[in-house]
C-alpha positions as CSV (number, residue, x, y, z in Angstrom):
1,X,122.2,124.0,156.4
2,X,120.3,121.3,158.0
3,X,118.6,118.6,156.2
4,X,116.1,116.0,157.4
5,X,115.4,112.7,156.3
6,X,112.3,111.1,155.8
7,X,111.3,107.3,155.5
8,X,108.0,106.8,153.8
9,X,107.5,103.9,155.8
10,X,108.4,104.8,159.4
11,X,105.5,108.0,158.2
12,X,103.2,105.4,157.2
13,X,103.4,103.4,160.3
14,X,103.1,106.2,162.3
15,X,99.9,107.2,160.5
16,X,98.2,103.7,161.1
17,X,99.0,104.2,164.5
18,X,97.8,107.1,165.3
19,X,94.4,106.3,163.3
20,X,94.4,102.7,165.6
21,X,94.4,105.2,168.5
22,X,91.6,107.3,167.2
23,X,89.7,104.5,166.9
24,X,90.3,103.2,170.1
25,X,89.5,106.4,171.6
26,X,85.8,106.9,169.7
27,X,84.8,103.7,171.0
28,X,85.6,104.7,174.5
29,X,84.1,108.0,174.6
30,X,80.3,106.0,172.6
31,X,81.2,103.6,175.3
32,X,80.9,106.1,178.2
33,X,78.2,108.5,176.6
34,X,75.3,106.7,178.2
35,X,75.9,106.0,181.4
36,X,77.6,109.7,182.1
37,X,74.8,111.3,180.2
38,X,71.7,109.4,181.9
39,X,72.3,109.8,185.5
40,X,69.2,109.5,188.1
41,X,69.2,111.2,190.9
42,X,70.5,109.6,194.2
43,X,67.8,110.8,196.4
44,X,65.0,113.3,196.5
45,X,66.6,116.0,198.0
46,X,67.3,118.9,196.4
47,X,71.7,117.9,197.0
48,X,71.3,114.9,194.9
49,X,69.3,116.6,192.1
50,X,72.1,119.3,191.9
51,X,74.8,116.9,191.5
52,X,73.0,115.1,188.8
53,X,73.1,118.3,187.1
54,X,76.2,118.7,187.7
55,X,77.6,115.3,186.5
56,X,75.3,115.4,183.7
57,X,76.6,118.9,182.2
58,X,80.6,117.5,182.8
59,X,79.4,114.4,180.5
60,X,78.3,116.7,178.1
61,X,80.9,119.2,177.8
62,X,83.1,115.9,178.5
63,X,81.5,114.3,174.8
64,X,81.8,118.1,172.6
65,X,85.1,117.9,174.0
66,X,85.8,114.8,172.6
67,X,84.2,115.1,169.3
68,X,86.4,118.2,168.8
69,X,89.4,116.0,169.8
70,X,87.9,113.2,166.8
71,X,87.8,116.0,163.8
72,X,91.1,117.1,164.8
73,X,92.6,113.6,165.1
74,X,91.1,112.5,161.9
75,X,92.5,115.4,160.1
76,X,96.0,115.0,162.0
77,X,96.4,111.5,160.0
78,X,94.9,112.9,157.1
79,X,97.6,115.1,156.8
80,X,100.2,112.4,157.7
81,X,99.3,110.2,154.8
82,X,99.1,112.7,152.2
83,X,102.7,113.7,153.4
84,X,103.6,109.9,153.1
85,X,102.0,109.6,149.5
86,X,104.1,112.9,148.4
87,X,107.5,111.4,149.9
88,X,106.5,107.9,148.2
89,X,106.0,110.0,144.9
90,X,109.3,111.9,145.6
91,X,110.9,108.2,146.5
92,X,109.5,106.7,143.5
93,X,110.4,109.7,140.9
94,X,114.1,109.9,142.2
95,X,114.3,106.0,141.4
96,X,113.2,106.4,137.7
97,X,115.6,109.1,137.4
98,X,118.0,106.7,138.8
99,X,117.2,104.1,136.5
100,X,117.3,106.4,133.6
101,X,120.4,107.6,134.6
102,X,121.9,104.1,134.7
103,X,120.6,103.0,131.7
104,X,121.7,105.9,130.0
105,X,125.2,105.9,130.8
106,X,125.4,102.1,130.1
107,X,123.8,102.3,127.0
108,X,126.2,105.4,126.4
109,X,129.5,102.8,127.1
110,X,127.9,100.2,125.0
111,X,126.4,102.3,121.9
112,X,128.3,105.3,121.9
113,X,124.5,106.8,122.7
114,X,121.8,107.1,125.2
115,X,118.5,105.5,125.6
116,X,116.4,107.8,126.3
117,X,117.2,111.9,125.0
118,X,117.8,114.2,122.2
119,X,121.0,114.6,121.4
120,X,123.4,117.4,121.6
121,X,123.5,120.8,118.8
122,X,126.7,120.9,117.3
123,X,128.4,124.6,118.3
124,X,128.0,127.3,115.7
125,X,131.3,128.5,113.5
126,X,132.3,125.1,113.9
127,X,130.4,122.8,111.2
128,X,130.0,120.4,114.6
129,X,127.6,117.4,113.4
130,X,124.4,117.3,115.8
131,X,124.8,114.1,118.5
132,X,122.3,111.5,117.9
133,X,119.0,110.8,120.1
134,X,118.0,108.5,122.2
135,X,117.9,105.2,120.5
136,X,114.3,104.6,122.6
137,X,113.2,107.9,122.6
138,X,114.8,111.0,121.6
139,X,115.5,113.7,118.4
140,X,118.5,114.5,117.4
141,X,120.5,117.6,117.8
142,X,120.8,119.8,115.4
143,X,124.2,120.5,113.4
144,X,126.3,124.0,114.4
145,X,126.9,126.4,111.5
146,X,130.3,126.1,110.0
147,X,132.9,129.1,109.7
148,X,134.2,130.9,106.3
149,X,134.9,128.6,104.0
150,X,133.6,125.5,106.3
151,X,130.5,123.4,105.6
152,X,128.0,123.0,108.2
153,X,127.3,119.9,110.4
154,X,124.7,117.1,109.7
155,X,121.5,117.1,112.6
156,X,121.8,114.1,114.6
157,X,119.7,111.2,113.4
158,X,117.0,110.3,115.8
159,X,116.4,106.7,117.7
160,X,113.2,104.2,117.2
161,X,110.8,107.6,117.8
162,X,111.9,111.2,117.4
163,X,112.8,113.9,115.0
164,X,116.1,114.1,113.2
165,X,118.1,117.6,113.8
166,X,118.3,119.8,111.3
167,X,121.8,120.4,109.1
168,X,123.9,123.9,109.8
169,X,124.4,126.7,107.6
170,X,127.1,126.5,105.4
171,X,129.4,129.1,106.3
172,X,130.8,131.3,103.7
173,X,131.5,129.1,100.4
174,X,130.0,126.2,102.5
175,X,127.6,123.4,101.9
176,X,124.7,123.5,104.4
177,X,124.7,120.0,106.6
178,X,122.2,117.5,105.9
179,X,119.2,116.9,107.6
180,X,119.5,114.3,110.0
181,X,117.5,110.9,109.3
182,X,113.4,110.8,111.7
183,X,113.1,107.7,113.8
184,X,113.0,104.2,112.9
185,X,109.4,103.9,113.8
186,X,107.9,107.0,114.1
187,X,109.5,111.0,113.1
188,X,110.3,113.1,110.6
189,X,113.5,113.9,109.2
190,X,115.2,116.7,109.5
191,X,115.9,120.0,106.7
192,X,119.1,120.8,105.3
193,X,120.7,123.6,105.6
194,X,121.3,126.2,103.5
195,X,124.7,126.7,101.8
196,X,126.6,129.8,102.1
197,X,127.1,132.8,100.3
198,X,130.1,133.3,97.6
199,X,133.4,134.8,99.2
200,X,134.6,137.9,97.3
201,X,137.4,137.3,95.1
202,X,137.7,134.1,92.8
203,X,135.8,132.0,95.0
204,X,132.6,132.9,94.6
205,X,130.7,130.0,94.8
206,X,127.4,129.5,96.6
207,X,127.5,126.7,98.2
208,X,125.4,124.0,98.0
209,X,122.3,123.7,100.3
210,X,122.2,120.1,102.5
211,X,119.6,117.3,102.1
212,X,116.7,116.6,104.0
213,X,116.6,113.8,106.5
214,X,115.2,110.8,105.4
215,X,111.6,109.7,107.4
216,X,111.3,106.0,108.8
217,X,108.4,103.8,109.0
218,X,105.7,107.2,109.5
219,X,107.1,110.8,109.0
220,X,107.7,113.1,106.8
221,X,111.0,113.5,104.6
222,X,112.9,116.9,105.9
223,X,113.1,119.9,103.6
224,X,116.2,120.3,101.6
225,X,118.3,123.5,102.3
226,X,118.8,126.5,99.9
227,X,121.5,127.0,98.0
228,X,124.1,130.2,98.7
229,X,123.9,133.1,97.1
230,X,127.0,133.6,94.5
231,X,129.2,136.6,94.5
232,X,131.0,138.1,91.3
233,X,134.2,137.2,90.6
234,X,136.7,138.9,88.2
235,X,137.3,136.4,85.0
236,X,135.4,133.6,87.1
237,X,131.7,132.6,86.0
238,X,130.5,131.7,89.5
239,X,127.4,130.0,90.3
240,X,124.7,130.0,92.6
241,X,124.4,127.4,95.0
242,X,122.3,123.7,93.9
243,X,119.2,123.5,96.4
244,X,119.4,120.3,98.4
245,X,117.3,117.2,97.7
246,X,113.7,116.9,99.6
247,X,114.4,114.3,102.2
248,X,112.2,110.6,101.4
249,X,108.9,110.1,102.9
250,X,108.1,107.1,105.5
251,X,107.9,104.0,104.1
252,X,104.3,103.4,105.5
253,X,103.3,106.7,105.7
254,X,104.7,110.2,104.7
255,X,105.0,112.9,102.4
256,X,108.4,113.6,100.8
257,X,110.8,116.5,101.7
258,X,110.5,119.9,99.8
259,X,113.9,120.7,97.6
260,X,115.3,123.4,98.5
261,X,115.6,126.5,96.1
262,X,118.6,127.4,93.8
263,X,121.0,130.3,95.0
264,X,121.1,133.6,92.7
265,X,124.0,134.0,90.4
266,X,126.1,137.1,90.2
267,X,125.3,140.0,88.4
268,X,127.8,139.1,85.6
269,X,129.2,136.1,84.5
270,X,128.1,132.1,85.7
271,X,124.3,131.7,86.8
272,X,121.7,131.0,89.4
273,X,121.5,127.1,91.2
274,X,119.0,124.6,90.0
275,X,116.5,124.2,92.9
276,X,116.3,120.8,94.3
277,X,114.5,117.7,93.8
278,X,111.3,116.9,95.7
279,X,111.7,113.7,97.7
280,X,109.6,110.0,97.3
281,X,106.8,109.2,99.3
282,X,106.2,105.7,100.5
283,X,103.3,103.9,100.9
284,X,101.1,106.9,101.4
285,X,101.8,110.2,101.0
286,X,102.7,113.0,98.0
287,X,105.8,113.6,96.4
288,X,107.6,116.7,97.6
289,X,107.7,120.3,95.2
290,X,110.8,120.7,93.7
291,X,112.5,123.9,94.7
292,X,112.7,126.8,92.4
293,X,116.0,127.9,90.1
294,X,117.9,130.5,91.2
295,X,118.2,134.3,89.2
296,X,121.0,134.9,87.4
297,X,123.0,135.4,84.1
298,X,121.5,131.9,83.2
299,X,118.9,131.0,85.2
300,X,118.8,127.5,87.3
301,X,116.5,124.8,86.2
302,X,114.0,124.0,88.7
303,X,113.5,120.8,90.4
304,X,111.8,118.0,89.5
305,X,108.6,117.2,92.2
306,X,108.9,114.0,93.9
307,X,106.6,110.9,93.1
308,X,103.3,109.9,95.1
309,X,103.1,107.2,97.1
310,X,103.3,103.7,95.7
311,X,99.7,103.0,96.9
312,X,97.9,106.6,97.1
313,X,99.3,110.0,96.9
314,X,100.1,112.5,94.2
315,X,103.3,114.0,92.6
316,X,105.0,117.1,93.5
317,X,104.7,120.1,91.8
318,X,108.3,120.7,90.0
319,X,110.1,123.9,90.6
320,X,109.5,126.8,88.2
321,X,112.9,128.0,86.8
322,X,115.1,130.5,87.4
323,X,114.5,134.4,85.6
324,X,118.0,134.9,83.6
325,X,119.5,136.4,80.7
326,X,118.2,133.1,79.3
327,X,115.9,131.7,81.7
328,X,115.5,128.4,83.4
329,X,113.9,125.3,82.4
330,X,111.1,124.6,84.7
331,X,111.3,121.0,87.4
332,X,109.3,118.2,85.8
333,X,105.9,117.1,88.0
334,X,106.2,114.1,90.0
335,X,103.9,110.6,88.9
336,X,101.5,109.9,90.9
337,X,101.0,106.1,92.6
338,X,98.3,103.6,92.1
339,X,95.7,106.2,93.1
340,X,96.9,109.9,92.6
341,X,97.1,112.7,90.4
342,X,100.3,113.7,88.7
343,X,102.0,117.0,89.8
344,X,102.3,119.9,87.1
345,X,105.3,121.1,85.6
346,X,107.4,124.0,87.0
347,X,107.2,127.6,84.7
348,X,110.0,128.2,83.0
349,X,111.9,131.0,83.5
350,X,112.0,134.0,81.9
351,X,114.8,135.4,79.6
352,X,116.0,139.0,79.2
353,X,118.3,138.6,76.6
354,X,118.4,134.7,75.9
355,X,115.2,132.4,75.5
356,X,112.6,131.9,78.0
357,X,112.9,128.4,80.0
358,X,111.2,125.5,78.7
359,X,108.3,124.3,80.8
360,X,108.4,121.4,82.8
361,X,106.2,118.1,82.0
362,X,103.5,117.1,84.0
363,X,103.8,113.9,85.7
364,X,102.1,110.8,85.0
365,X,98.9,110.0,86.7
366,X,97.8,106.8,88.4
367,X,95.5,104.4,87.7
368,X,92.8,106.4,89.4
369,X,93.8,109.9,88.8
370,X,94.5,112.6,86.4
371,X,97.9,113.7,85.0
372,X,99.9,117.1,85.6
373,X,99.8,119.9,83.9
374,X,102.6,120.7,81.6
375,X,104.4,124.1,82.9
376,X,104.1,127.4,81.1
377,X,107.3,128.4,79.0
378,X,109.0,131.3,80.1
379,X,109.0,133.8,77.7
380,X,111.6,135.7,75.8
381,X,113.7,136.6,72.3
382,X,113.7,132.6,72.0
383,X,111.3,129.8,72.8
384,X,111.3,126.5,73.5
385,X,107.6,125.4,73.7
386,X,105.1,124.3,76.5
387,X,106.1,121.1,78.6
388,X,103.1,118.7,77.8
């Protein structure tokens, strides 16, 4: 393979020589136009007439000829500079890439992290946390998924701007990895993941589901990750996974992170997961919902929504409660800020054999605002009575 090289500026010279030469050349040709075109005849014999003809037509073919030389000249360097701009582009491309590269790999020796870049995924079956981003510019990877019995990896947080990566599944028995934390200045954080289901035998745990990322200055909170699914264990009440708090809101601006649900109980014995919390706004923004109770035996208590933002935003609605032999008491609303409404209470959940969940309360409202509603009790042989 052959390979040429270029220099930008040796193609740029050339052009402004070549368009020197045009120039010099037009001028000639206007130059000579007249007196080649306007010849008089010598004599008045018919010889010297002819050869006036003559002359004249070889001026004129001389000056079509020469016009036809002038487009093709003209278009000649046009072509040469547009090659010269695309190998100054190409020249000027490979030098940012360059200078990224270099100020990657030092920033990499001094901070253990680029500058500009998302950062790796962690592998799956390995619970590997995500590598961070960029701290410029740059999300963060997201965790791998852990193996039986392993948790899963935290997302990567981000830099000054970017998203956090999100947390692994748990693996069997495992807690899901939390979301990784959104930029400093601008990004949201990343969602948990969800735990993992129960391993047959005695260990039947679900496991827990992983926080949400927490947002800087302006993003949202990340979502909190479900809780596993429990399996039924001989002598062993086992319980559903807990649902992983809703990541907090930007500081400035954001909402707050969702929790993440409950995981269902088994059939017999032990009892669904309590959903998770919804995560605090800022500034500005609403609280995030609380996540729902999981089924089960007993069902899990739903959780609570998460408060409005300081200045203006309303609560999160709280998580209705688990369905059970004696159902789940419902999340409570969030309060809302200065100017907000509250969030209403979660439903409580409803019991088969037991009594129905309790309702959750409303939250508070602002000073500019209305309050929640209280949630609904579930019903069932008992009650508790309506959240207010």
């Amino acid at each position: 393979m052959s390979y040429v090289s270029i220099a930008p500026q040796a193609l740029e010279y050339a052009a402004t020589d070549l368009a020197a030469i045009g120039s010099v050349f037009s001028e000639a040709s206007a130059d000579a136009a007249i007196p080649t075109t306007g010849l008089l005849p010598a004599g008045a014999d018919e010889v010297s007439a002819a050869l006036t003809v003559l002359l004249t037509r070889q001026s004129l073919t001389w000056q079509a000829l020469s016009r036809d030389y002038e487009w093709l000249h003209q278009k000649f360097v046009g072509l040469l500079n547009g090659s010269t701009e695309k190998y100054w582009v190409t020249e000027i491309d490979n030098a940012a890439h360059d200078a990224i590269y270099t100020a990657n790999a030092e920033s990499e020796w001094l901070l253990g992290r680029p500058m500009i870049g998302n950062g790796a995924n962690g592998l799956n079956d390995t619970g590997q946390n995500g590598g961070a981003g960029g701290w410029l510019w740059g999300n963060g990877g997201n965790g791998g998924s852990g193996a039986s019995g392993q948790n899963g990896g935290n997302g990567g947080a981000a830099g000054l701007f970017g998203q956090g990566g999100n947390g692994g599944a748990g693996g069997t028995g495992g807690t899901g990895g939390n979301g990784g934390n959104g930029g400093l200045l601008f990004g949201n954080g990343g969602s948990g993941g969800n735990g993992g289901t129960g391993a047959v035998g005695f260990f039947g745990h679900g496991g827990n589901g992983g926080n949400g990322g927490t947002a800087g200055l302006i993003g949202n909170g990340g979502d909190g990750g479900n809780g596993g699914t429990a399996v039924h264990g001989p002598h062993v009440p086992n319980l559903g996974g807990q649902g992983g708090q809703g990541g907090q809101g930007g500081l400035v601006i954001g909402h707050g992170g969702n929790g993440g649900n409950g995981g269902t109980g088994p059939v017999a014995g032990g009892g669904g997961g309590n959903g998770g919390n919804g995560g605090a706004a800022g500034l500005i923004g609403n609280g995030g919902h609380g996540g729902a109770g999981g089924t089960g035996p007993v069902g899990g208590g739903g959780g609570d929504g998460g408060e409005g933002g300081i200045l203006i935003g309303n609560g999160g609605v709280g998580g209705n409660g688990g369905n059970g032999g004696a159902g789940g008491n419902g999340g409570n609303g969030g309060a809302a800020g200065l100017i907000g409404n509250g969030g209403n209470g979660g439903a409580g959940g409803v019991g088969r054999s037991g009594g129905g969940g309790r309702g959750g309360n409303g939250g508070e409202a602002g000073l500019l605002g209305d309050g929640g509603n209280g949630g609904a009790d579930g019903t069932g042989t008992q009650s508790s009575g309506n959240g207010w």
